[in-house]
C-alpha positions as CSV (number, residue, x, y, z in Angstrom):
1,X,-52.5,161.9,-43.2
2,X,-49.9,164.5,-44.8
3,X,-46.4,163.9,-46.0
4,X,-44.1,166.0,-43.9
5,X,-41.1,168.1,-44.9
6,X,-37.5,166.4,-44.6
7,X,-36.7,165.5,-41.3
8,X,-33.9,163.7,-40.1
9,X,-34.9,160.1,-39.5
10,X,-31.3,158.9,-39.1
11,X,-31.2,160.9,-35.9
12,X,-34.4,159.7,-34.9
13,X,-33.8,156.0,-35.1
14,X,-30.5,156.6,-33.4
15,X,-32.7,157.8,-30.1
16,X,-35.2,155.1,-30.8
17,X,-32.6,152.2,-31.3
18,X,-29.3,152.5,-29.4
19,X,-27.0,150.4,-30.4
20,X,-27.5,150.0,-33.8
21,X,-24.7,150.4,-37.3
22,X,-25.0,153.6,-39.3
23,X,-26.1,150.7,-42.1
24,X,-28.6,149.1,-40.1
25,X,-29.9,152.8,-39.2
26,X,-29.7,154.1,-43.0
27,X,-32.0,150.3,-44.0
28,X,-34.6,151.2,-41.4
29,X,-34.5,154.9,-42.3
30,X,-34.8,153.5,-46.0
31,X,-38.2,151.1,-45.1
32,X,-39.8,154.2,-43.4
33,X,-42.0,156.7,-44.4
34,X,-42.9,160.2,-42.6
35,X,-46.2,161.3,-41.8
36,X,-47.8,164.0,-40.2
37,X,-51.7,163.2,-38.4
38,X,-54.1,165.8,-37.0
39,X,-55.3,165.8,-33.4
40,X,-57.8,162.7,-32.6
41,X,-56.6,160.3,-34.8
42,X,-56.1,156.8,-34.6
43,X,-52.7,155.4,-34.9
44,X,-53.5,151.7,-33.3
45,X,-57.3,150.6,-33.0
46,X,-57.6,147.8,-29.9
47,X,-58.8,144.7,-30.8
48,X,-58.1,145.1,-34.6
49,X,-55.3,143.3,-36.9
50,X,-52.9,145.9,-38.3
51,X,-49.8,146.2,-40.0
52,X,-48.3,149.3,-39.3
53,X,-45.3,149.9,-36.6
54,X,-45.1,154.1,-35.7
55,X,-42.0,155.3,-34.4
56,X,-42.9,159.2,-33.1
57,X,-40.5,161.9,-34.7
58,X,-42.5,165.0,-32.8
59,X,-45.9,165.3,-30.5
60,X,-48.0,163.1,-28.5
61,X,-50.2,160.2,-29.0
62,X,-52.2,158.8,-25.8
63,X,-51.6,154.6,-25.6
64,X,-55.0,153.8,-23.8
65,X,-57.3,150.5,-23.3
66,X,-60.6,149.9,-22.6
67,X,-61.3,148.6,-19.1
68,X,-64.8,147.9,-19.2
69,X,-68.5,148.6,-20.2
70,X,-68.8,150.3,-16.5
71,X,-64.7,152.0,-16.2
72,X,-64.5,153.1,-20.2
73,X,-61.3,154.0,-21.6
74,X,-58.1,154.5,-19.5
75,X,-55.4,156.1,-20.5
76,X,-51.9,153.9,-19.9
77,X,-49.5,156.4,-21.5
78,X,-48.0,159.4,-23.1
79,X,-46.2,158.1,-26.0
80,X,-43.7,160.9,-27.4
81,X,-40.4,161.7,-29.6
82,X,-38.3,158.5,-30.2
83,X,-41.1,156.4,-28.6
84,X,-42.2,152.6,-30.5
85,X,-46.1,152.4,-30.8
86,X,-47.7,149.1,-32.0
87,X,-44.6,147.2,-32.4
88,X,-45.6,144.2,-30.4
89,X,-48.9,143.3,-31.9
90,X,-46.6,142.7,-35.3
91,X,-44.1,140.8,-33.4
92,X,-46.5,138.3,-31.8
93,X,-49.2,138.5,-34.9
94,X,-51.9,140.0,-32.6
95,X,-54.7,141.9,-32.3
96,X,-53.5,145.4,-31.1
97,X,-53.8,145.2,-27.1
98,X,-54.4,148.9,-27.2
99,X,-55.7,152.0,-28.6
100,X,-52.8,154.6,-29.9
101,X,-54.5,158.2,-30.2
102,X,-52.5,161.5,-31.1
103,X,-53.2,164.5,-29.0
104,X,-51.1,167.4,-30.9
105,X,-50.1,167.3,-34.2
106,X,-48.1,164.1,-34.7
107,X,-45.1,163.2,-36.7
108,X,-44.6,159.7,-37.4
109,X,-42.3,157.4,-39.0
110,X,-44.0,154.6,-40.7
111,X,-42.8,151.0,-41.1
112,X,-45.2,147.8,-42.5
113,X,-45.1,144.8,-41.0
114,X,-43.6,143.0,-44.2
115,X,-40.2,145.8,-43.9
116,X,-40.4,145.6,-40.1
117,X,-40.0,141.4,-39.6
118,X,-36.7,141.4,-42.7
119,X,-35.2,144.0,-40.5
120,X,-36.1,142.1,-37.4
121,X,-34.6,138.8,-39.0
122,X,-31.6,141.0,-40.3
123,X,-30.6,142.7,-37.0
124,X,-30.5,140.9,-33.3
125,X,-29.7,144.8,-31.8
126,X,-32.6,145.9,-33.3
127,X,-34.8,142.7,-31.9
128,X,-33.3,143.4,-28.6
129,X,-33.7,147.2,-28.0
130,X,-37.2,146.3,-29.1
131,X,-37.2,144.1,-26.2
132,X,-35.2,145.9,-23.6
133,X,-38.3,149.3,-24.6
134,X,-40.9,146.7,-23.9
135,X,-40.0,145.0,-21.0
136,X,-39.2,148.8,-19.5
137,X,-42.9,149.3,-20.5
138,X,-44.4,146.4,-19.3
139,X,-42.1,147.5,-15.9
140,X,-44.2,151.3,-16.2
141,X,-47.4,150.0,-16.7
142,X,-47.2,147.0,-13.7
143,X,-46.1,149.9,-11.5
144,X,-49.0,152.0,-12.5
145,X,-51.6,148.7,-12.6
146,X,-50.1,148.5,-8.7
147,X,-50.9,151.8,-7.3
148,X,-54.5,151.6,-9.2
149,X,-54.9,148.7,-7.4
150,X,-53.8,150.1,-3.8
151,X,-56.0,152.9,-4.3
152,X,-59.1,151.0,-5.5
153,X,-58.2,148.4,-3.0
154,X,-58.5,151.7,0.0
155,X,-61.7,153.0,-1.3
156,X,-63.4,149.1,-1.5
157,X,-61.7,148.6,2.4
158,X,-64.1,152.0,3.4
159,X,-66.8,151.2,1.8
160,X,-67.2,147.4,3.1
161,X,-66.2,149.0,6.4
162,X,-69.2,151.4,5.6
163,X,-71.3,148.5,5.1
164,X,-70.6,146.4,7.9
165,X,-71.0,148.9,10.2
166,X,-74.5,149.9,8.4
167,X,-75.6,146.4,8.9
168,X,-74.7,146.0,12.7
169,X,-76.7,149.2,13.5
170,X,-79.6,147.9,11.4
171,X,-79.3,144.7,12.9
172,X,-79.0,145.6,16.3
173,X,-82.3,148.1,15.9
174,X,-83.8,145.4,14.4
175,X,-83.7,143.5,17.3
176,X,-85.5,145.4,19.5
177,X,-88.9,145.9,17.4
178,X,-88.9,142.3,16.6
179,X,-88.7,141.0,20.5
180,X,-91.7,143.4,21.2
181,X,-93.7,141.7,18.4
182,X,-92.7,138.4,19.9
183,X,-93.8,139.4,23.1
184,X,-96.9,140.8,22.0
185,X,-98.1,138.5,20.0
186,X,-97.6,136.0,22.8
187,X,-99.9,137.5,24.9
188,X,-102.3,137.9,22.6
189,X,-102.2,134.3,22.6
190,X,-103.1,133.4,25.7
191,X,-106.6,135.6,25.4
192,X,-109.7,132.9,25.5
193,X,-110.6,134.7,22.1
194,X,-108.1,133.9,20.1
195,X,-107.1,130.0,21.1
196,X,-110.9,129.1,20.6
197,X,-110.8,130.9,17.1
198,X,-109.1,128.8,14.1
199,X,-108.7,131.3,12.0
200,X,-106.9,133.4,14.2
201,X,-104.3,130.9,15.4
202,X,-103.5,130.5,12.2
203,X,-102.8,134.5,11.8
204,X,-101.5,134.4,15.2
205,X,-99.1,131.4,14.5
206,X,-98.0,132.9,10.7
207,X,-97.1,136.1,12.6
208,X,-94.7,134.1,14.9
209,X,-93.1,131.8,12.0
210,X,-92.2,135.3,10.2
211,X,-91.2,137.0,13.4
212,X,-88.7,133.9,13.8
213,X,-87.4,133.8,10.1
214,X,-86.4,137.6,10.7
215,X,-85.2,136.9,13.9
216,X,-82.7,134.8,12.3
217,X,-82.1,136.7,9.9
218,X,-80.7,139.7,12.1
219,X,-78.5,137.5,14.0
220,X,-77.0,135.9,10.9
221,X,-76.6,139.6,9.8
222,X,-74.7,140.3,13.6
223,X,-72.6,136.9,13.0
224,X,-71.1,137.6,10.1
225,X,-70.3,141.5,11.4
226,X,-68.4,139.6,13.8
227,X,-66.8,137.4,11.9
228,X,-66.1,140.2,9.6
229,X,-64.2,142.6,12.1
230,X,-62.2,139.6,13.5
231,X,-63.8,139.8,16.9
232,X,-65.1,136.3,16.5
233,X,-63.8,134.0,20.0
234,X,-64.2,130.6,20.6
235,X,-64.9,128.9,24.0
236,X,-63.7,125.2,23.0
237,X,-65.0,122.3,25.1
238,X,-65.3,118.7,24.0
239,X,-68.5,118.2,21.2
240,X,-70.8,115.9,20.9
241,X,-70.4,115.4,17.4
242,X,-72.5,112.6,17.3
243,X,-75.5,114.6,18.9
244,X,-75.2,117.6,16.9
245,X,-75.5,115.8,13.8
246,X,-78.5,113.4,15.0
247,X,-80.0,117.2,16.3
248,X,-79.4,119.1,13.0
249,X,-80.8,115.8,10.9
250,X,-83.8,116.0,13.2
251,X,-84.4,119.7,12.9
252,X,-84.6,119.7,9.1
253,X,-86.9,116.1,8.8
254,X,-90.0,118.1,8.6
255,X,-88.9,120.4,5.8
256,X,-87.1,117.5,4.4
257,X,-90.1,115.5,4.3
258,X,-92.6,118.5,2.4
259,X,-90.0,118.1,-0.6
260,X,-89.2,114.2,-0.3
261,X,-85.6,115.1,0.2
262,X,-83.5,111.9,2.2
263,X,-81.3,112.8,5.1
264,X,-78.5,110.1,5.3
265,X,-76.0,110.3,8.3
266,X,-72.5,108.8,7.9
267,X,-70.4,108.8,10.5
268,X,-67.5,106.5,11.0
269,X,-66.8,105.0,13.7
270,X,-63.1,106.6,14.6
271,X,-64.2,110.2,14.2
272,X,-62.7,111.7,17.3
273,X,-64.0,114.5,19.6
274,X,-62.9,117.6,19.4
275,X,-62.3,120.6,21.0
276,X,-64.5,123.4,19.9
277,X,-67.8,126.0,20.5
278,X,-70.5,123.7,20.0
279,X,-72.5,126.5,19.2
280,X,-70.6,127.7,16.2
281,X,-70.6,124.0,14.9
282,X,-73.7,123.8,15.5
283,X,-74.3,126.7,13.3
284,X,-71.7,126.2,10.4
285,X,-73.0,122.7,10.0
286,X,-77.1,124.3,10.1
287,X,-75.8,126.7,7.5
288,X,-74.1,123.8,5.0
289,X,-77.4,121.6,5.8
290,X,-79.9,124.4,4.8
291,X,-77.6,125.1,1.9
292,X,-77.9,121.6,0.5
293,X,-81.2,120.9,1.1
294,X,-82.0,124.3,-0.3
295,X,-80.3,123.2,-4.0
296,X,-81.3,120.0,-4.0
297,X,-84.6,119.5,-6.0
298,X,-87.6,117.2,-4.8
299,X,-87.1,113.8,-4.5
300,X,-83.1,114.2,-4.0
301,X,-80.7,113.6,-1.1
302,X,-78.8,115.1,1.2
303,X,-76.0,113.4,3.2
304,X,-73.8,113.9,6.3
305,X,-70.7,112.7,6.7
306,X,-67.7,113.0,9.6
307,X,-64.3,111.3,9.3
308,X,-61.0,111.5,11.2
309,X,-58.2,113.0,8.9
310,X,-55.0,114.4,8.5
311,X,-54.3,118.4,8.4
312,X,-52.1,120.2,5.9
313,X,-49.8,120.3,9.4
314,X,-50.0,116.9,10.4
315,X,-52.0,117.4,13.3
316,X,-55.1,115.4,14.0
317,X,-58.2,116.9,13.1
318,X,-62.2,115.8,12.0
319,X,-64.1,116.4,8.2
320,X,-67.4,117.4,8.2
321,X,-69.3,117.1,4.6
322,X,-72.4,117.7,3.1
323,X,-73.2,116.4,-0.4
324,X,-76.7,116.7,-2.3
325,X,-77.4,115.4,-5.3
326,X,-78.8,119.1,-6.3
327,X,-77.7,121.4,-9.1
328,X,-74.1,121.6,-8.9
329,X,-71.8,125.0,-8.6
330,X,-69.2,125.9,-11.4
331,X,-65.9,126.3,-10.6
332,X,-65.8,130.3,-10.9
333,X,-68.1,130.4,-7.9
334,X,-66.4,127.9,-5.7
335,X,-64.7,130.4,-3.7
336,X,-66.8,133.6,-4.5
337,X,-69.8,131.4,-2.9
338,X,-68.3,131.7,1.0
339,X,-68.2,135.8,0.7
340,X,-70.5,137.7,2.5
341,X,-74.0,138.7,0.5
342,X,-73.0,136.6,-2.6
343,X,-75.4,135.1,-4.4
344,X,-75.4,132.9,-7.9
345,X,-77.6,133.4,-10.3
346,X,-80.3,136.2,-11.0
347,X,-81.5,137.1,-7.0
348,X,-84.9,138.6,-8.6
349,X,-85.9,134.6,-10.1
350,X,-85.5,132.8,-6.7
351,X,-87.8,132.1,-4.7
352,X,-88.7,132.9,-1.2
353,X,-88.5,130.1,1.8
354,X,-85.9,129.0,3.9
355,X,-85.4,125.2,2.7
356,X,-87.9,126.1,-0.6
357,X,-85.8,124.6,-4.0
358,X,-83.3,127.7,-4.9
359,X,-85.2,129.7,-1.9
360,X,-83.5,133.0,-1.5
361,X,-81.1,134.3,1.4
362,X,-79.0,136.8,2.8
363,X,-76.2,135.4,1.4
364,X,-74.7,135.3,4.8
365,X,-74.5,131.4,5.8
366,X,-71.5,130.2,3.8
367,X,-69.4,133.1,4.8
368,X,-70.4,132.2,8.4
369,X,-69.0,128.6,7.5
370,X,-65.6,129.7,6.6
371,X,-65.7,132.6,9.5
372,X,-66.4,129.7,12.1
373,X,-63.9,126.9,10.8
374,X,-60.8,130.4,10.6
375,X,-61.9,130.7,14.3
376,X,-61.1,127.0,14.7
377,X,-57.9,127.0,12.9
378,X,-60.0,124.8,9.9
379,X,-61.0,125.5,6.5
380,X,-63.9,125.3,4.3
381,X,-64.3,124.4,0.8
382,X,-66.4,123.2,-1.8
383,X,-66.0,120.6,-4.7
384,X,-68.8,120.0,-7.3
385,X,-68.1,119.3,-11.4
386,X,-70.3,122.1,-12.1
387,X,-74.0,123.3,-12.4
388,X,-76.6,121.7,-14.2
389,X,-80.5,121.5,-14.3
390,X,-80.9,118.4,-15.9
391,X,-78.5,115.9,-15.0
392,X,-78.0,117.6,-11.4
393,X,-74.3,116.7,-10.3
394,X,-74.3,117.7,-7.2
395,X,-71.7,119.5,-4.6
396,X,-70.3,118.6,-1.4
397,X,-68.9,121.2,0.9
398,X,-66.3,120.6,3.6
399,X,-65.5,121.9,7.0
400,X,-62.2,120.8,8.5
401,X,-61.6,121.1,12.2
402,X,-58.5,120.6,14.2
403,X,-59.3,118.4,17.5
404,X,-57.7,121.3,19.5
405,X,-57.7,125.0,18.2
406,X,-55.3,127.3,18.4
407,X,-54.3,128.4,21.6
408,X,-55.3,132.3,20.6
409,X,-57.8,132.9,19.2
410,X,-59.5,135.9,17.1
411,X,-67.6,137.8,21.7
412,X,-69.7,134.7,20.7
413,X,-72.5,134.8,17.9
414,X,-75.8,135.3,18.5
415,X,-77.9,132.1,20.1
């Protein structure tokens, strides 16, 4: 810092604060001090408590803030003659909310926050040009968050685009090496050799349980590409509720049983039929089933329940839901769980299984959940006080149908 030669500050604070008496100007000109600062240096450090308000009497000082660990430092502004720089952090008794760096050679005018808050008590047209500057600025840098946010929003749009379209080729060449490995494999066994060797039905039969996980796999990974691009349809005919649910509670006893988990079915009485692709039920419900018993630890339950409710419109409509008594969800992930390839918690400590405790996944079903219930005109949500491996709370997703669905609606998934 340098003490500059005279400069007029009257004139200064005149272009900084319209408005103001040529005795309010001469007090503020009074409480100031001039100083020059080199290139580089640090008017306003983010983050730290300071007590120094800059008004700039010649150069440039960048205004910039610190995004993140990954983004760095952006800049917000070019501050320049007649502009206010840390004023607000003084008025609120902040931390600074940004970094202030000059750029040229700067000339400052220099006010302490003791000086600065008896002129702010002593002068409303001071406290409201102060205002009237940061509310325009506030107004600059929304408009400049805005367009950030359009373009980031653009280049995120491509590159899920990208992605989708990545995993509908991959699936859809998936497909076709897998069916040959079914095919072989089943006529390999039907050779004398192999059904009267154990060992060999056992290969034989682990071969075919893995060539049926990644077969499911792929055509979760072609569902959700559907669901994704909005090409998802509905063929709506009336649904055996009651079926699908004693089907889908059967399906899972014998995984159910090898961890001692409970499957309870509740289902009242008045839940009425609906309207709908049995085969998407069918497959949100699998997903929320799978996904419970999958949290859930040994010895736990999972239970299914349907009711007849009320929509938001006041049309008629059923509730599916699934609670386990498992490890619980916290509220930042109860929305973030039903996007596509989302996964909580570190990926690389789960373990592998379908229906294994905290068994690892695509990611896919949930999204497939709330993909199927949009089709149907639902929703799909989930409740749960939070996670926790100790007392294990629990979470209960729901899936809301309307008896009919919408008269248009958004080919088929994969069967």
């Amino acid at each position: 810092m340098s003490e500059t030669q005279p400069f007029d500050k009257i004139s200064l604070l005149r272009q900084a604060f319209k408005g103001l008496s040529a005795d309010e100007l001469q007090e503020m000109a009074t409480a100031t001090q001039l100083c020059t600062y080199p290139p580089e240096h640090i008017l306003c450090h983010e983050g730290a408590y300071e007590e120094v308000f800059y008004v700039i009497a010649d150069g440039n000082a960048a205004v910039s803030k610190n995004i993140s660990e990954q983004d760095g430092e952006r800049i917000l502004r070019v501050a320049g003659k007649g502009d206010l720089v840390g004023e607000m952090a003084l008025i609120q008794n902040v931390p600074r909310s940004a970094t202030v760096r000059t750029i040229t050679d700067c000339t400052v005018l220099e006010m302490n926050k003791k000086d600065f808050e008896t002129l702010l008590g002593r002068s409303p047209s001071m406290a409201i040009n102060i205002i009237r500057t940061t509310l325009d600025r506030i107004r600059e840098n929304d408009l400049m968050a805005i367009r950030v946010m359009q373009s980031t929003n653009k280049v995120l749009h491509h590159l899920d685009r990208n992605k989708m379209e990545f995993i509908q080729v991959a699936a859809h060449e998936l497909r076709t090496p897998l069916t040959v490995l079914k095919g072989y494999v089943n006529v390999l066994n039907s050779f004398p050799e192999i059904k009267t060797n154990a060992a060999l039905v056992e290969v034989m039969d682990g071969i075919i349980k893995g060539a049926d996980r990644m077969h499911e796999v792929v055509n979760t990974m072609l569902d959700v590409t559907r669901i994704d691009s909005e090409t998802l349809k509905i063929r709506p005919v009336p649904v055996p509720l009651k079926r699908i649910f004693n089907q889908l509670a059967s399906d899972f006893t014998k995984a159910a049983t090898e961890r001692n988990i409970e499957i309870i079915i509740e289902q009242d009485e008045d839940t009425p039929g609906i309207n709908a692709d049995p085969t998407l039920i069918q497959k949100a419900l699998y997903h929320l089933i799978i996904n419970a018993i999958k949290y859930t630890p040994d010895g736990g339950k999972v239970i299914l329940r349907s009711r007849s409710v009320t929509l938001e419109n006041n049309t008629q409509g059923v509730e599916f839901s699934v609670t386990d008594t498992g490890i619980g969800l916290d509220a930042e992930h109860h929305e973030l769980v039903f996007e596509k390839f989302y996964q909580v918690g570190d990926v690389a400590i789960h373990s592998s299984g379908k229906t294994s405790f905290k068994g690892g996944g695509p990611g896919l079903g949930l999204a497939i959940v709330r993909g199927v219930a949009r089709a149907h005109g639902g929703k799909a949500w989930v409740e749960s006080s939070g996670h926790n491996e100790v007392n294990f709370p629990g979470s209960t997703f729901y899936l809301q149908l309307p008896i009919d669905p919408p008269k248009t609606q958004p080919p088929t998934l994969t069967k």
